[in-house]
C-alpha positions, 0 to 999 in steps of 0.5 A: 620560893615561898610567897612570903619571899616573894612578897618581901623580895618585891617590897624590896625591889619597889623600895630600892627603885623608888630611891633611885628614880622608877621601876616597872613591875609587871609579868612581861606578857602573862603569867607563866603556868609553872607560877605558883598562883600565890606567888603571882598575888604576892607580889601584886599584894606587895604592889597594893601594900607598898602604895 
């Protein structure tokens, strides 16, 4: 997955939750290492957009 989808696909996620009550985004415990670095700042990046 391209960060772009990553990005959009969590934008999207904070959208459909926030119109349904809450969502909790996060990596669970940390950052797995087969996760492209700039997929992880994608989505953190959509978090700080979507604010």
């Amino acid at each position: 997955m391209a960060p772009e989808d990553v990005y959009n696909r969590t934008k999207n996620m904070l959208k459909i939750s926030t119109d349904h009550g809450a969502y909790a985004l996060g990596t669970g415990n940390s950052v797995q290492e087969y996760v492209p670095d700039e997929n992880y700042f994608a989505m953190i990046q959509a978090v700080h957009d979507f604010r």
